[in-house]
Phi, psi and omega in degrees: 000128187278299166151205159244023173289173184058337162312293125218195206253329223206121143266146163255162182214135128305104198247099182275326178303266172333349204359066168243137164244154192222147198228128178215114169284132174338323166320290182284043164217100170317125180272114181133293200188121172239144170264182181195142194254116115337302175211155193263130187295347199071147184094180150278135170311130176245044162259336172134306205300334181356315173274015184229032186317138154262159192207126190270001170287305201304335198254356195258171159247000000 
């Protein structure tokens, strides 16, 4: 998998429940799969990852 750098800038996402949009540049996207945490479950995670969450308050417009 090559990614979308040089492609493009911006992926956008759309939250029709929510009615947010949100932008996170292609740079801060690993190539294959990325996410964004809506709300926090409490607690600690039990994978581990926590810290390296995207929060989807950060991404949005």
């Amino acid at each position: 998998m090559r990614g979308y750098r040089g492609d493009a800038e911006y992926f956008g996402v759309y939250s029709r429940e929510l009615k947010k949009i949100y932008l996170i540049h292609v740079d801060e996207c690993p190539v294959g799969n990325t996410s964004l945490r809506l709300i926090d479950t409490g607690g600690k995670w039990k994978n581990g990852y926590s810290a390296g969450v995207r929060w989807a308050r950060a991404y949005e417009i």
